[in-house]
C-alpha positions in Angstrom: 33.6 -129.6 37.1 31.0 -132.0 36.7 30.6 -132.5 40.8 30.1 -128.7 40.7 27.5 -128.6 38.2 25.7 -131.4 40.1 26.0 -129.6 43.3 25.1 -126.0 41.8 21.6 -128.4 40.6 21.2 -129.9 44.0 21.4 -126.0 45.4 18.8 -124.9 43.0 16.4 -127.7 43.3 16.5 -126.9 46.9 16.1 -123.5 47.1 13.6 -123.8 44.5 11.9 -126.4 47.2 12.1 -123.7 50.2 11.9 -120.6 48.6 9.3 -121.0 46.0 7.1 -118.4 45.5 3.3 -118.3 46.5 1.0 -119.1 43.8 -1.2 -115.8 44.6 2.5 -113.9 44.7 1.7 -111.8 41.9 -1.7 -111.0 42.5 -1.0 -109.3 46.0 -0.3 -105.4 45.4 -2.7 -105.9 41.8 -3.4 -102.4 40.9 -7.0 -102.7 40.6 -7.0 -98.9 38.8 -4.1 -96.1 38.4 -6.0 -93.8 36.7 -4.0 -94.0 33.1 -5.0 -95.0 30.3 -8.2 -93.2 29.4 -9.8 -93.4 33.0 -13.0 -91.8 32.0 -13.6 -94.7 29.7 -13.7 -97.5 33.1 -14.9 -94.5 35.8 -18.3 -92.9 36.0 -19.8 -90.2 37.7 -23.0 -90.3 39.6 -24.8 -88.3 41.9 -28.1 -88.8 44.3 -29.9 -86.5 41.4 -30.5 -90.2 40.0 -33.4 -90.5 42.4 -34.7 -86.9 43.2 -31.5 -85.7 45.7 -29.7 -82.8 45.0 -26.2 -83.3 45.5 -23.9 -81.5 43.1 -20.3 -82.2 42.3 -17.8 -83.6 39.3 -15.0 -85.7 38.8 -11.8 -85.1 36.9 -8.5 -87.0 36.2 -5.2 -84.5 37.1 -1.8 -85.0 37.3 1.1 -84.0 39.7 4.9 -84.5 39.3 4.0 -88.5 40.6 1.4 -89.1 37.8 -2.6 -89.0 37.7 -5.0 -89.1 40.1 -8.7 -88.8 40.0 -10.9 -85.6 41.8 -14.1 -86.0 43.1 -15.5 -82.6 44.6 -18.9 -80.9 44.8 -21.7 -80.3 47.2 -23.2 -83.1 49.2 -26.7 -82.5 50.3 -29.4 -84.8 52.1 -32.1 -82.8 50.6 -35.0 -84.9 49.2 -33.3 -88.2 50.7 -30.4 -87.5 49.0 -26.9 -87.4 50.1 -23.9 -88.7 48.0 -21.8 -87.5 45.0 -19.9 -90.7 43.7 -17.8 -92.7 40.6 -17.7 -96.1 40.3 -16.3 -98.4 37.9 -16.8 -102.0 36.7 -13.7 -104.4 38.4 -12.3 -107.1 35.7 -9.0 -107.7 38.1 -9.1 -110.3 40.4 -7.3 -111.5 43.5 -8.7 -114.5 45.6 -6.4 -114.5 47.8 -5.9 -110.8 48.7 -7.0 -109.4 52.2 -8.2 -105.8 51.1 -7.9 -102.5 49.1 -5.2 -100.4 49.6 -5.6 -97.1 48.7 -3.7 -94.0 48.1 -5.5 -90.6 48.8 -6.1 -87.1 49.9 -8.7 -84.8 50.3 -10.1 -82.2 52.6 -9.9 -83.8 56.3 -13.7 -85.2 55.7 -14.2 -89.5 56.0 -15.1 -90.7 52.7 -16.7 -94.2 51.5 -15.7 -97.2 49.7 -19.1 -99.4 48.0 -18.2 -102.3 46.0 -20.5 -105.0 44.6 -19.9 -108.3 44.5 -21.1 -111.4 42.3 -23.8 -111.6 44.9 -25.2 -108.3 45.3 -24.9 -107.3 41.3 -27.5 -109.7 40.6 -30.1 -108.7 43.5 -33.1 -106.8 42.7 -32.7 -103.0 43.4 -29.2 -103.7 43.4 -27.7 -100.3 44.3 -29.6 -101.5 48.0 -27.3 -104.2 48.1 -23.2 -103.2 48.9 -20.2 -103.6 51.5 -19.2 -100.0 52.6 -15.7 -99.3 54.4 -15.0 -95.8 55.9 -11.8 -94.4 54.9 -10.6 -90.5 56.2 -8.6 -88.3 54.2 -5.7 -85.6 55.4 -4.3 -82.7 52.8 -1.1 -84.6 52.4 -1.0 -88.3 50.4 -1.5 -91.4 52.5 -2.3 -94.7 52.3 -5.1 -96.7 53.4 -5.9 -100.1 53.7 -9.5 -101.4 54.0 -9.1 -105.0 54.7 -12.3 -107.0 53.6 -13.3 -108.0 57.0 -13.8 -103.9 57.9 -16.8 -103.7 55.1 -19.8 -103.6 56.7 -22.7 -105.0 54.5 -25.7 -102.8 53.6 -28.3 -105.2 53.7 -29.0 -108.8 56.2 -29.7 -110.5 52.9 -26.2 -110.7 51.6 -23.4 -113.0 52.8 -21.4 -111.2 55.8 -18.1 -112.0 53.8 -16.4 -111.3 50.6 -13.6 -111.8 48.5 -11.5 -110.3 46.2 -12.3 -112.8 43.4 -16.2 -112.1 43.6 -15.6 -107.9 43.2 -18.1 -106.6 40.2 -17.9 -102.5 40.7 -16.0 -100.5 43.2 -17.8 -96.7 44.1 -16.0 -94.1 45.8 -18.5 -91.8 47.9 -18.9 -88.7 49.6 -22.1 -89.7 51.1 -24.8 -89.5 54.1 -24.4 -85.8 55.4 -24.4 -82.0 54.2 -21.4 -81.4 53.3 -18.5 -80.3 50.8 -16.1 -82.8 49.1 -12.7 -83.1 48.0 -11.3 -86.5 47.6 -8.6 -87.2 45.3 -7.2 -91.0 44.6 -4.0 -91.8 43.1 -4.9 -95.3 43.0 -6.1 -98.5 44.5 -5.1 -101.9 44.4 -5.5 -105.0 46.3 -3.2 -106.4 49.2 
């Protein structure tokens, strides 16, 4: 008995050696938002009415047989230099090591947009200038998308060309930059 117990600690230590998990092995897949919980309280909507446009639309939290999911819909018009309909929400979760945003979404066949704000561009003057934006398209059934950092494209030369999941501040998802009408619904998002 007591060779066994020795052996069956040599086994773990080793496997424990070999196998060990990643420090960042939790943090991959962090739900960044799933839309429960009061989601109105972390979401907000916007539209370019803020600065003259006159883009129309809302955004409600629904629920199918899988859970809730958040709808953003309405009328997207470049009028007056206009040209989005949008919610965003401040991002407390964190994941340094995670390569992107994986999403899970529908809508009406239209590309939509992903904005976030980092560390960086939060504290720039006019700071709604100052974003990464990743391109995401939508089908009528549920699919999943994943945005790896490295595919946002920065909104402005003055801001680093790089990111990282640590430095996220808010996250916006757009229906932006052409006439149009929106559907976009989002189960959730969360990092990878």
């Amino acid at each position: 008995m007591k060779y066994f117990l020795r052996f069956a600690t040599l086994l773990a230590a080793l496997f424990t050696f070999h196998f060990s998990l990643p420090s960042n092995a939790f943090e991959i897949n962090k739900i960044i938002d799933d839309f429960t919980d009061s989601p109105e309280r972390r979401w907000q909507f916007y539209t370019d009415q803020v600065m003259g446009g006159v883009s129309e639309g809302r955004a409600s939290v629904r629920s199918d047989s899988e859970g809730p999911y958040v709808r953003l819909e309405g009328s997207v018009s470049t009028a007056n230099n206009g040209g989005f309909i949008q919610i965003r929400r401040n991002v407390s979760e964190k994941s340094r090591d995670a390569k992107g945003i994986l999403l899970k979404v529908r809508g009406n066949g239209e590309n939509y947009y992903i904005h976030v704000n980092t560390s960086e561009t939060i504290l720039m003057p006019q700071q709604y200038r100052f974003y990464y934006q990743a391109i995401f398209p939508t089908s009528k059934e549920w699919s999943k998308v994943k945005l790896p950092f490295s595919s946002f494209k920065r909104s402005n030369p003055q801001i680093s060309k790089n990111f990282s999941g640590e430095k996220l501040k808010t996250i916006g998802l757009l229906a932006y930059g052409k006439n149009h009408n929106a559907l976009l619904e989002v189960k959730y998002l969360s990092f990878y």
